[in-house]
N, CA, C and O atoms as a GROMACS GRO file, in nm:
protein
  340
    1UNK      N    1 -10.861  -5.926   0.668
    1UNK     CA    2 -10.886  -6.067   0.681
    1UNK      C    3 -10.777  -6.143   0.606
    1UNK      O    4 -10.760  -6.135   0.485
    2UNK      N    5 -10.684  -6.241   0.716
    2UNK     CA    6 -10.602  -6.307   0.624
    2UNK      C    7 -10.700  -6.398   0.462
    2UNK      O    8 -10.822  -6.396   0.450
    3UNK      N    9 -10.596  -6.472   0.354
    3UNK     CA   10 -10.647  -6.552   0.320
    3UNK      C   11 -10.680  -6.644   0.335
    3UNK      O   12 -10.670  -6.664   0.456
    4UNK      N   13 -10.744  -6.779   0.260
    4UNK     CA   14 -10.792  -6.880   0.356
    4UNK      C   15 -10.861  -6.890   0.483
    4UNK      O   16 -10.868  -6.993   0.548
    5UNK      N   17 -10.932  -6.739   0.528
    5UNK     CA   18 -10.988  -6.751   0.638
    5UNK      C   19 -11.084  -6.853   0.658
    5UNK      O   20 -11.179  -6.819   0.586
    6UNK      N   21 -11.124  -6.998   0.736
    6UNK     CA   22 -11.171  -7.081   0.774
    6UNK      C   23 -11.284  -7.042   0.868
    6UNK      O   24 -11.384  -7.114   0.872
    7UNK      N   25 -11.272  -6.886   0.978
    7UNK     CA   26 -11.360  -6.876   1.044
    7UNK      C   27 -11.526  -6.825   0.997
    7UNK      O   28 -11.569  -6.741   0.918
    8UNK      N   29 -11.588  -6.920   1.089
    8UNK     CA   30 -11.751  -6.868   1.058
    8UNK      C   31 -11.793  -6.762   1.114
    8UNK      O   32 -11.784  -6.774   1.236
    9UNK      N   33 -11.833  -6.667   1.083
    9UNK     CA   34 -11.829  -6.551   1.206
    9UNK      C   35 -11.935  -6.470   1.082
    9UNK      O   36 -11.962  -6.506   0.968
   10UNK      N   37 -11.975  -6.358   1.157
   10UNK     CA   38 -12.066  -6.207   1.081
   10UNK      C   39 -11.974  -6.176   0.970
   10UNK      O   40 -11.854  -6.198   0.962
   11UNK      N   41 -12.050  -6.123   0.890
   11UNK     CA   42 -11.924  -6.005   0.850
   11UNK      C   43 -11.956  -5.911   0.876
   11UNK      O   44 -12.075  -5.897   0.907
   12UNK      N   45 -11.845  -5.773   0.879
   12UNK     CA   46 -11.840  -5.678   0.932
   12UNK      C   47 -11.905  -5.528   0.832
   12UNK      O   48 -11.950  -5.420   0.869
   13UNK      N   49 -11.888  -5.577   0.724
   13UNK     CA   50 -11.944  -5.514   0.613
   13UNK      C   51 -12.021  -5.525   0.464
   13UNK      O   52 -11.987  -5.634   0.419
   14UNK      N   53 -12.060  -5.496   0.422
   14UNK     CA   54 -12.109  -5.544   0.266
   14UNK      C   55 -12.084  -5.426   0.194
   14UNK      O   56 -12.110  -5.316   0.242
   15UNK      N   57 -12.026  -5.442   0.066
   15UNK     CA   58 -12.028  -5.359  -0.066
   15UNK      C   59 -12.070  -5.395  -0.172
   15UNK      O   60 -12.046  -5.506  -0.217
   16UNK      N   61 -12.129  -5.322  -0.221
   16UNK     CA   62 -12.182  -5.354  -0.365
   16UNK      C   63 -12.106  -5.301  -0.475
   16UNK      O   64 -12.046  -5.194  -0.490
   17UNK      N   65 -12.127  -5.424  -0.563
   17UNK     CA   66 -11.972  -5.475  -0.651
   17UNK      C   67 -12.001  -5.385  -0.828
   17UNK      O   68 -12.108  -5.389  -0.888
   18UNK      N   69 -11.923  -5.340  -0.857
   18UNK     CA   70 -11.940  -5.346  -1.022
   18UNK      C   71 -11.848  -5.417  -1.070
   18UNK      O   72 -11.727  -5.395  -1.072
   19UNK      N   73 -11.929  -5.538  -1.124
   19UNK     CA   74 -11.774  -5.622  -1.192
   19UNK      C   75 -11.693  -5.568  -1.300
   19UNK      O   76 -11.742  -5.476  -1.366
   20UNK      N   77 -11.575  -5.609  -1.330
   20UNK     CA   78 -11.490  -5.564  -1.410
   20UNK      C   79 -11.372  -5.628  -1.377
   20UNK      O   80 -11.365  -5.733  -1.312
   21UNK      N   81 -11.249  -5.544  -1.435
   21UNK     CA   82 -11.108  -5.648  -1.435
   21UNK      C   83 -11.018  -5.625  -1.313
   21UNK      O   84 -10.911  -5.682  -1.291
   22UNK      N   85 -11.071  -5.543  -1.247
   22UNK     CA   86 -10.991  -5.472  -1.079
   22UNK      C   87 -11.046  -5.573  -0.984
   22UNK      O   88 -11.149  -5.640  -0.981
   23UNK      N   89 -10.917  -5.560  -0.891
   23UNK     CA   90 -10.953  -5.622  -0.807
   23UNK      C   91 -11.044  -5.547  -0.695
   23UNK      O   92 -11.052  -5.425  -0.702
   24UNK      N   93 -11.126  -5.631  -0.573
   24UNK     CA   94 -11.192  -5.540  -0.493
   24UNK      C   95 -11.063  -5.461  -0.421
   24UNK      O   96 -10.958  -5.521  -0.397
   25UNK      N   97 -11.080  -5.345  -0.397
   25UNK     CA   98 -11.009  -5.260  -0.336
   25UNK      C   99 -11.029  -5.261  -0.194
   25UNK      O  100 -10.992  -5.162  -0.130
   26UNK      N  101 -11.100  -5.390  -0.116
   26UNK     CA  102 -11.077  -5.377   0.020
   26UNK      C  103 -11.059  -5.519   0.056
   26UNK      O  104 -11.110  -5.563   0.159
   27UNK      N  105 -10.961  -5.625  -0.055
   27UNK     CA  106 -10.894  -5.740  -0.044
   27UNK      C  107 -11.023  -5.881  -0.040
   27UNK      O  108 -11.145  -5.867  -0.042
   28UNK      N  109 -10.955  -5.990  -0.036
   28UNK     CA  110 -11.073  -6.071  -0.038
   28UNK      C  111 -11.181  -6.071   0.019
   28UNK      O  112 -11.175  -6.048   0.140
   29UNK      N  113 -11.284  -6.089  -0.027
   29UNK     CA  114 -11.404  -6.105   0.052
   29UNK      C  115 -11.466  -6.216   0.122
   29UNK      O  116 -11.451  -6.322   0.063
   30UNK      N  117 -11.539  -6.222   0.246
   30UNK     CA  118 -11.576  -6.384   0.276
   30UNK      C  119 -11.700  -6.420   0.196
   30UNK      O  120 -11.723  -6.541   0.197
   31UNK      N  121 -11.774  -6.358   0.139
   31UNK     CA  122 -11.860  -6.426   0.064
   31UNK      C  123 -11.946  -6.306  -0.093
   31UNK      O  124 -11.904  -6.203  -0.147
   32UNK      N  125 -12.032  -6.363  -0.108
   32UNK     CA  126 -12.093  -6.249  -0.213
   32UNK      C  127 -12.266  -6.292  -0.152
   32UNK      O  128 -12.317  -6.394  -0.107
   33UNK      N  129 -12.302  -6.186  -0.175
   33UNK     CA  130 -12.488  -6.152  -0.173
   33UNK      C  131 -12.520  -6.108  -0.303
   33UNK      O  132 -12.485  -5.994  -0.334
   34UNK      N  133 -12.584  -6.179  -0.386
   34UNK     CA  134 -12.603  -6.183  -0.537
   34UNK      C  135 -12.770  -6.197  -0.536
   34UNK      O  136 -12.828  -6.273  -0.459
   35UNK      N  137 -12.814  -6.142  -0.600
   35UNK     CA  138 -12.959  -6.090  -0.640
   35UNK      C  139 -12.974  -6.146  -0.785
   35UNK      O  140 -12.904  -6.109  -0.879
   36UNK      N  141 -13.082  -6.245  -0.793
   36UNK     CA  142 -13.102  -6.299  -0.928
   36UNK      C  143 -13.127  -6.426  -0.969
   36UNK      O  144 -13.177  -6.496  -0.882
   37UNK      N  145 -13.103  -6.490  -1.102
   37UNK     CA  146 -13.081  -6.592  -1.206
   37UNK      C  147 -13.003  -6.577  -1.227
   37UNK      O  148 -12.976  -6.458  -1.212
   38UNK      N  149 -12.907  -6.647  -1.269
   38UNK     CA  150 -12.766  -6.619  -1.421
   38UNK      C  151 -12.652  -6.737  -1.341
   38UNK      O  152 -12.657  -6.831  -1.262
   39UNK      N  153 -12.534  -6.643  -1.435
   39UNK     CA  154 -12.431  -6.667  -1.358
   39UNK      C  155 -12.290  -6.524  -1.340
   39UNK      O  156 -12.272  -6.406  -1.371
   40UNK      N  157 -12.240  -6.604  -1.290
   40UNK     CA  158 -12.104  -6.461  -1.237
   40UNK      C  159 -11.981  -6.579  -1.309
   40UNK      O  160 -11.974  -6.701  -1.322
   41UNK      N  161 -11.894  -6.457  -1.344
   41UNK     CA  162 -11.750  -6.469  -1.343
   41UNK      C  163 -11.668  -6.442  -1.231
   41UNK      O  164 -11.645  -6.321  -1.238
   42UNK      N  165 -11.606  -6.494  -1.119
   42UNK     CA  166 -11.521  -6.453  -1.055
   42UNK      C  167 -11.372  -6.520  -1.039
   42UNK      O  168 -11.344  -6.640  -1.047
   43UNK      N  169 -11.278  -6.406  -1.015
   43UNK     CA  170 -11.160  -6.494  -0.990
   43UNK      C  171 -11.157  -6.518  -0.822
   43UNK      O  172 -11.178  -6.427  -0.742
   44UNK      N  173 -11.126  -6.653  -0.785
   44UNK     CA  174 -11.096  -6.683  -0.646
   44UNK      C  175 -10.974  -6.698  -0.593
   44UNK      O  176 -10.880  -6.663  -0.664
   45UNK      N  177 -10.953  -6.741  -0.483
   45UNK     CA  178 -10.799  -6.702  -0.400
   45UNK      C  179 -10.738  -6.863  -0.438
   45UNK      O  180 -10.631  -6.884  -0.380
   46UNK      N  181 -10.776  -6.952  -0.503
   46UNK     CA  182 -10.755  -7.107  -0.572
   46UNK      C  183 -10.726  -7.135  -0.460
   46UNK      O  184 -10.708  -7.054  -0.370
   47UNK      N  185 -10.716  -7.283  -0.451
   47UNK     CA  186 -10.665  -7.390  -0.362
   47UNK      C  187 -10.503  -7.379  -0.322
   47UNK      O  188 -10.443  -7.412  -0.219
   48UNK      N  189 -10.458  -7.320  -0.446
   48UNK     CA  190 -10.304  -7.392  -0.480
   48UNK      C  191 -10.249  -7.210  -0.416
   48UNK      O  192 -10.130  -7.181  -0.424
   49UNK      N  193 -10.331  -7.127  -0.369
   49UNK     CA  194 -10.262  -6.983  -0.354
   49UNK      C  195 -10.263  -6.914  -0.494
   49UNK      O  196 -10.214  -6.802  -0.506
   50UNK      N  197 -10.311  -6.969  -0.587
   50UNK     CA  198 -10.281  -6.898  -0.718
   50UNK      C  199 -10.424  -6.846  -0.726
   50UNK      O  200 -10.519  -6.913  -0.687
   51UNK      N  201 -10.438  -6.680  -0.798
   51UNK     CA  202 -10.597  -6.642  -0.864
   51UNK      C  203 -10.609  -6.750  -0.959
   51UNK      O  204 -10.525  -6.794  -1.038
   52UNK      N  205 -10.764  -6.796  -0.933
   52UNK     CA  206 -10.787  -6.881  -0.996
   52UNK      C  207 -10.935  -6.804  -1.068
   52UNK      O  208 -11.029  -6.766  -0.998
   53UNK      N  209 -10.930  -6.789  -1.247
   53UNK     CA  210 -11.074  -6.733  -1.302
   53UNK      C  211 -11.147  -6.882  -1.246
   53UNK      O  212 -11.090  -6.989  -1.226
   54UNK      N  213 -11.294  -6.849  -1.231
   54UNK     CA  214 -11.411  -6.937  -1.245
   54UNK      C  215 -11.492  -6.871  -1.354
   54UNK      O  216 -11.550  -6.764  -1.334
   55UNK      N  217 -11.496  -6.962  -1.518
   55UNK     CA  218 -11.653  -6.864  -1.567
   55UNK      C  219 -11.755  -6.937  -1.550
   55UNK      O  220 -11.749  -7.060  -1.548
   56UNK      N  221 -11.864  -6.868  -1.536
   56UNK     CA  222 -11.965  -6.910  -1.578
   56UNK      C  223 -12.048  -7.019  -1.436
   56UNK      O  224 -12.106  -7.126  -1.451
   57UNK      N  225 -12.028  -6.954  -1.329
   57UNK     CA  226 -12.077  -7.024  -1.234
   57UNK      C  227 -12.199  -6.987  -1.186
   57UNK      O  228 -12.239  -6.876  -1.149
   58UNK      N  229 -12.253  -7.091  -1.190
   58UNK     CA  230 -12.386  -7.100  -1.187
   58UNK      C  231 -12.494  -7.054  -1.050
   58UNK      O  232 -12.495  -7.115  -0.943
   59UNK      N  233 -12.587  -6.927  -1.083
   59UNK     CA  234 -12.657  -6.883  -0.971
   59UNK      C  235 -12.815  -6.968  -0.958
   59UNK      O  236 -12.853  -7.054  -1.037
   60UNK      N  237 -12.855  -6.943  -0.895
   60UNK     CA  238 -13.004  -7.069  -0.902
   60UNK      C  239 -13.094  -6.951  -0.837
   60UNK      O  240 -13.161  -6.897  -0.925
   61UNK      N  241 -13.114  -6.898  -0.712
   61UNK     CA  242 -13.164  -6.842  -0.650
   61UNK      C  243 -13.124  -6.721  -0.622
   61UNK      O  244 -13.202  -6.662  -0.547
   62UNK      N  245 -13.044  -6.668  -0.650
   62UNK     CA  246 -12.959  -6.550  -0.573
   62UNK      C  247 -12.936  -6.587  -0.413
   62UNK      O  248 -12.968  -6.701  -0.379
   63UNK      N  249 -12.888  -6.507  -0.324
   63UNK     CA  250 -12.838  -6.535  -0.176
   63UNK      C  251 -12.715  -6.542  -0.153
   63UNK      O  252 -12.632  -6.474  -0.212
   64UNK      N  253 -12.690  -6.628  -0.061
   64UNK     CA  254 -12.521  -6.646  -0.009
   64UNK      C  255 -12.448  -6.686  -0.083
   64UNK      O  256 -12.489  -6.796  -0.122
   65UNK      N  257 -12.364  -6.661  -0.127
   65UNK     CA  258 -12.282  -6.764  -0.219
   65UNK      C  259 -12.139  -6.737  -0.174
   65UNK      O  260 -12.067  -6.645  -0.212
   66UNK      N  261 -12.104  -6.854  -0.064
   66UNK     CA  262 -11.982  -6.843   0.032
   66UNK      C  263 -11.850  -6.897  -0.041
   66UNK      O  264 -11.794  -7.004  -0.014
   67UNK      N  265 -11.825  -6.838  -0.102
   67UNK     CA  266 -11.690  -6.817  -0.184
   67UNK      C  267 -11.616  -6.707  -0.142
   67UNK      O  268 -11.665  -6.594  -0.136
   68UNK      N  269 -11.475  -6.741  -0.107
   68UNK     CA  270 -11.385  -6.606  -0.088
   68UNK      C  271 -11.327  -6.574  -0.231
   68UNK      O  272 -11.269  -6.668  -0.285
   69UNK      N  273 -11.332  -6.484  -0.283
   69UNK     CA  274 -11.312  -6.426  -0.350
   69UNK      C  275 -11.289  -6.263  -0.406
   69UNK      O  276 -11.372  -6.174  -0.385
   70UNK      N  277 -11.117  -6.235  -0.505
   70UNK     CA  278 -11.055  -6.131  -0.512
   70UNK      C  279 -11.154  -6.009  -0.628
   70UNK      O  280 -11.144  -5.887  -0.639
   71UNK      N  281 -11.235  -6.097  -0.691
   71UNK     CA  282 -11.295  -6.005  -0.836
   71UNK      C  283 -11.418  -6.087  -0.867
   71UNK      O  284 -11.425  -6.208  -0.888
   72UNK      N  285 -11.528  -5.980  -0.863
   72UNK     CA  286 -11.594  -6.041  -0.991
   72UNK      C  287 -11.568  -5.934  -1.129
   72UNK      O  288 -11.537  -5.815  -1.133
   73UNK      N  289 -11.599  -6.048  -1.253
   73UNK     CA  290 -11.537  -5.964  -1.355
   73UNK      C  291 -11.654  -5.975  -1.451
   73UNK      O  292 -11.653  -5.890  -1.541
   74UNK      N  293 -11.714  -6.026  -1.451
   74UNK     CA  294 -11.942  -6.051  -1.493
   74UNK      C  295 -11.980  -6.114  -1.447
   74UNK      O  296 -11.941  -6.203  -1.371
   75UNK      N  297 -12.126  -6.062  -1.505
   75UNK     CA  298 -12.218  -6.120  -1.438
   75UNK      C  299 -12.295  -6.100  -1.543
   75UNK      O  300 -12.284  -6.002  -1.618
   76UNK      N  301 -12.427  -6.249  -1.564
   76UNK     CA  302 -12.519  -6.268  -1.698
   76UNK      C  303 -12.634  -6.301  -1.596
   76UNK      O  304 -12.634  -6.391  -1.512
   77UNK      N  305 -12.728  -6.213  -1.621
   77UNK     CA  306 -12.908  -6.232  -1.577
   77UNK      C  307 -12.868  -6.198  -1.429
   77UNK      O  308 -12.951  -6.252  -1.356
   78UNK      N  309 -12.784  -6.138  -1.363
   78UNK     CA  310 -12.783  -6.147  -1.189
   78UNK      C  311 -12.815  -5.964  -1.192
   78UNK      O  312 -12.757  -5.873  -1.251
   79UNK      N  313 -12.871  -5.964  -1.146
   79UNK     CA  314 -12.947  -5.804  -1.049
   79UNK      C  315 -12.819  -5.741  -0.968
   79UNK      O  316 -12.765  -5.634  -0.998
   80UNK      N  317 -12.794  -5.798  -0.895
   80UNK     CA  318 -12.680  -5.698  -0.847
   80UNK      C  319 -12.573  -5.802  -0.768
   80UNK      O  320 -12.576  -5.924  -0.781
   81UNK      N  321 -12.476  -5.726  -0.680
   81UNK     CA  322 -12.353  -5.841  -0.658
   81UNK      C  323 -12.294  -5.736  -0.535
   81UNK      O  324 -12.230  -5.634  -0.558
   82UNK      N  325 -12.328  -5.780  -0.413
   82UNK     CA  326 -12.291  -5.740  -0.286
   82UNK      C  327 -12.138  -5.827  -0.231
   82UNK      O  328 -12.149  -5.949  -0.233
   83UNK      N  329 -12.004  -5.771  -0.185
   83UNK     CA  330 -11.922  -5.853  -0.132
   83UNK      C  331 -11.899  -5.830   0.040
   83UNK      O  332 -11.886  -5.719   0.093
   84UNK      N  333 -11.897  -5.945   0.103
   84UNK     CA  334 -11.906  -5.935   0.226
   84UNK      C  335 -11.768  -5.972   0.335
   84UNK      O  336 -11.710  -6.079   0.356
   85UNK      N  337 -11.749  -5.833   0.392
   85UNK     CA  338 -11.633  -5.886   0.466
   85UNK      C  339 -11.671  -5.891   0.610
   85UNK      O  340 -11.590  -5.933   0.694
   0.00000   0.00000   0.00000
């Protein structure tokens, strides 16, 4: 999947994530499936083309959380962390 992908479509797969400082090993993802309360650390593909860290972003429900993104690197009170391509 290029970056910046814009299209709405399925994804073709889901993995479940252990965060840490690596990147995902099967390139950006179109979204995350997050199980929980809390929040996640992830770095994203930024606006500007640059990895951009996010901390501390805030989960409410667990579910979709349609962010493309290269890493998560934690996660506080979240159950688990699925990435979807």
């Amino acid at each position: 999947m290029p970056p910046y992908s814009s299209q709405i479509v399925t994804g073709y797969d889901i993995i479940p994530i252990t965060p840490g400082a690596a990147n995902f090993s099967e390139g950006p993802c179109r979204a995350l499936w997050v199980e929980g309360f809390g929040t996640v650390d992830i770095t994203t593909l930024g606006a500007d083309g640059k990895d951009t860290d996010r901390d501390g972003v805030p989960i409410e429900n667990g579910g979709l959380f349609p962010v493309q993104c290269i890493k998560v690197r934690a996660i506080t009170g979240i159950t688990s962390v699925w990435a979807i391509y």
